[in-house]
C-alpha positions in Angstrom: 76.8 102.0 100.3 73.8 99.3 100.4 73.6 99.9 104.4 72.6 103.3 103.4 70.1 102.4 101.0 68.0 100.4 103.7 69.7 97.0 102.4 70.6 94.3 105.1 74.4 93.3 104.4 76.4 90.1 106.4 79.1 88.7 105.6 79.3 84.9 104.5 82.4 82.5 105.1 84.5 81.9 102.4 82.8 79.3 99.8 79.7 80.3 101.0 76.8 78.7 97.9 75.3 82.1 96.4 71.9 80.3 97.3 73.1 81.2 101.1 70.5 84.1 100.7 67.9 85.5 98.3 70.8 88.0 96.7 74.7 87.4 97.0 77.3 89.5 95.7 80.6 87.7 95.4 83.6 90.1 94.9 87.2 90.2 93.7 89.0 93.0 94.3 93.1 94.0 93.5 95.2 96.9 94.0 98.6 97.9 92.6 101.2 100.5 94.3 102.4 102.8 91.3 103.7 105.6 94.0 100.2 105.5 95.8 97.7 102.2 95.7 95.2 102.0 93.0 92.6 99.9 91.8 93.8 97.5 89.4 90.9 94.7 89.0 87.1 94.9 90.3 84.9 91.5 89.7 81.9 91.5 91.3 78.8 89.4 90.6 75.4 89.5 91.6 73.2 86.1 92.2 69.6 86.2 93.1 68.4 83.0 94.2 71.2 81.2 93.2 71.2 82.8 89.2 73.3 85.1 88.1 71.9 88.1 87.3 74.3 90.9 87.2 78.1 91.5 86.7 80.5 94.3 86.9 84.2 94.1 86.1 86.7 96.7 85.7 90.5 95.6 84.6 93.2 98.1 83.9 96.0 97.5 81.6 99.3 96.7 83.2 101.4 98.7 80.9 102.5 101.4 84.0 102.8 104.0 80.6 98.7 103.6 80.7 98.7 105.6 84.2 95.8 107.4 82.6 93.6 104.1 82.9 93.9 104.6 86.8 90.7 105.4 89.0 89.7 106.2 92.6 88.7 102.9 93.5 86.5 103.5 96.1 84.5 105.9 93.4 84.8 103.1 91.2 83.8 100.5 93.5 80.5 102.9 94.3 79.7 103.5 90.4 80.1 99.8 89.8 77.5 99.1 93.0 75.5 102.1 91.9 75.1 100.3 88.3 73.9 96.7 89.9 71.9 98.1 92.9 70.3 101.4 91.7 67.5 103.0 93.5 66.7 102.3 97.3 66.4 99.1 98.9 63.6 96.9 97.8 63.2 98.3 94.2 
């Protein structure tokens, strides 16, 4: 999603400082199979030069009864981008 709003993305090793560029997202994602894979936990948060600035977390319930709660993670992954990144790239 940032690749098409004319942001550069790469990949940093694991441990990586979030000074290692000007703005570092670092992620935690988990998904639970209840019949088909969903997203369970989304973390992410956003450092520019080195300072937080931004975080996003979405946590469903494990109670399997909650099966309501469940999303599309990759449309929640995109909202949750959408929400720290909007607009185009340098804006």
């Amino acid at each position: 999603m940032l690749v098409s709003k004319g942001d550069e993305v790469k990949l940093l090793a694991a441990g990586s400082s979030p000074q290692a560029c000007p703005v570092t997202a670092l992620y935690d994602r988990s998904w639970v199979n209840r019949g088909s894979f969903h997203l369970e936990l989304s973390d992410t948060i956003i450092y520019k030069d080195g300072k937080q600035v931004g975080r996003a977390t979405y946590k469903v319930d494990r109670d399997a009864s909650l099966l309501s709660q469940m999303a599309n993670g990759d449309t929640k992954i995109e909202g949750m981008a959408e929400q720290l990144f909007p607009g185009k790239a340098g804006q």
